[in-house]
matplotlib code that plots the C-alpha trace (Angstrom):
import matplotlib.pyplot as plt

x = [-47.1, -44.1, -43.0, -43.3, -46.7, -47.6, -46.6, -48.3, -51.6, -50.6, -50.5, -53.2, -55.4, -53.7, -54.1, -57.9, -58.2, -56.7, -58.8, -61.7, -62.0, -65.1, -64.1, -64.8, -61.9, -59.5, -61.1, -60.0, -56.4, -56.3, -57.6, -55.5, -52.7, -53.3, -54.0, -50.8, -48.9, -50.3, -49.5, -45.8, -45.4, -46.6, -44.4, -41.5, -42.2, -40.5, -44.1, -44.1, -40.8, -42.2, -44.8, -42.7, -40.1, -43.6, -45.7, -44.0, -42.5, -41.3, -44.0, -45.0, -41.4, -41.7, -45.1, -43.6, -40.6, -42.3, -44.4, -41.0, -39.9, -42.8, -45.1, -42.2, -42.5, -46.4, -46.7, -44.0, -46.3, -49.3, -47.8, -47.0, -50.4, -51.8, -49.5, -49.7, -53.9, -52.7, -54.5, -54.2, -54.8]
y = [3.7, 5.6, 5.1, 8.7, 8.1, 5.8, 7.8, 10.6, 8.7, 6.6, 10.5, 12.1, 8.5, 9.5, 13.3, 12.2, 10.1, 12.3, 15.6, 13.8, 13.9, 15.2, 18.7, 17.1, 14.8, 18.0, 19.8, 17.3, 17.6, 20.8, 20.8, 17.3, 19.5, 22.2, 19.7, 18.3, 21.2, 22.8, 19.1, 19.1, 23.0, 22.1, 18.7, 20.9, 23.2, 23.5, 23.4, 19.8, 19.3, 20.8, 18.9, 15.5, 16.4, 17.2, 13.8, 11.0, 7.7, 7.8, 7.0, 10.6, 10.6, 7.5, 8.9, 12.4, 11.2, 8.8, 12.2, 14.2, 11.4, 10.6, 13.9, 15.6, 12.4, 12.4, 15.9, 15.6, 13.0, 14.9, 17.8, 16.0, 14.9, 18.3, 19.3, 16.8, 17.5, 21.5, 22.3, 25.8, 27.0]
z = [-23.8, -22.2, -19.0, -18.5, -19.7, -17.4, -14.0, -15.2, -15.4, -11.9, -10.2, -11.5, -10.2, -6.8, -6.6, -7.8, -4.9, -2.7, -3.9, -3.7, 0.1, 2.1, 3.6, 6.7, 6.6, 5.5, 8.4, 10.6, 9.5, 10.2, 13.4, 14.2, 13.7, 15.4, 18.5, 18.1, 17.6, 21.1, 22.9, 21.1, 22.8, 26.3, 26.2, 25.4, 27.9, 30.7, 32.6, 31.8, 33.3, 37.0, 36.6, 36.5, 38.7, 41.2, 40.5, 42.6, 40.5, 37.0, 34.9, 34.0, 32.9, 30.7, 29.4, 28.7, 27.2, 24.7, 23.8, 22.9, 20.8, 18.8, 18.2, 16.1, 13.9, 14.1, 13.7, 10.3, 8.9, 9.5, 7.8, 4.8, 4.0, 4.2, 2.0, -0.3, 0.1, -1.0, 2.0, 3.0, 6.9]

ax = plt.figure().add_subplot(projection="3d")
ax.plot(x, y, z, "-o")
ax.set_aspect("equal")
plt.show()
């Protein structure tokens, strides 16, 4: 057996596994990222900067700066597995 051989029998076992998921899950994706897509556009709104400059202390800042560093990264990942699903919106 090739090694080409080989691969091509270890993806098709993994796009199998991944096709093979309820519709509910795949749902869920899509909906997950349409959540996090609406959070990402608020958090990078310049809304969200009123509202920390109006709440007293710094936590809000903390809280909202954590959320601009991570949801691009979140949001990426969650992207990639739809499309490695092939779902369409």
């Amino acid at each position: 057996m090739s090694l080409n051989t080989f691969l091509k029998k270890i993806w098709n076992q993994i796009e199998v596994l991944f096709g093979g998921l309820p519709t509910e899950i795949k749902t869920a994706l899509q909906i997950g990222i349409t959540i996090t897509e609406n959070i990402k556009n608020f958090v990078d709104s310049p809304i969200a900067d009123i509202f920390t400059s109006i709440i007293p202390g710094n936590i809000d800042d903390v809280i909202k700066d954590r959320l601009r560093a991570t949801l691009p990264i979140f949001l990426t990942e969650l992207k990639l597995v739809e499309s490695s699903l092939q779902i369409s919106s």
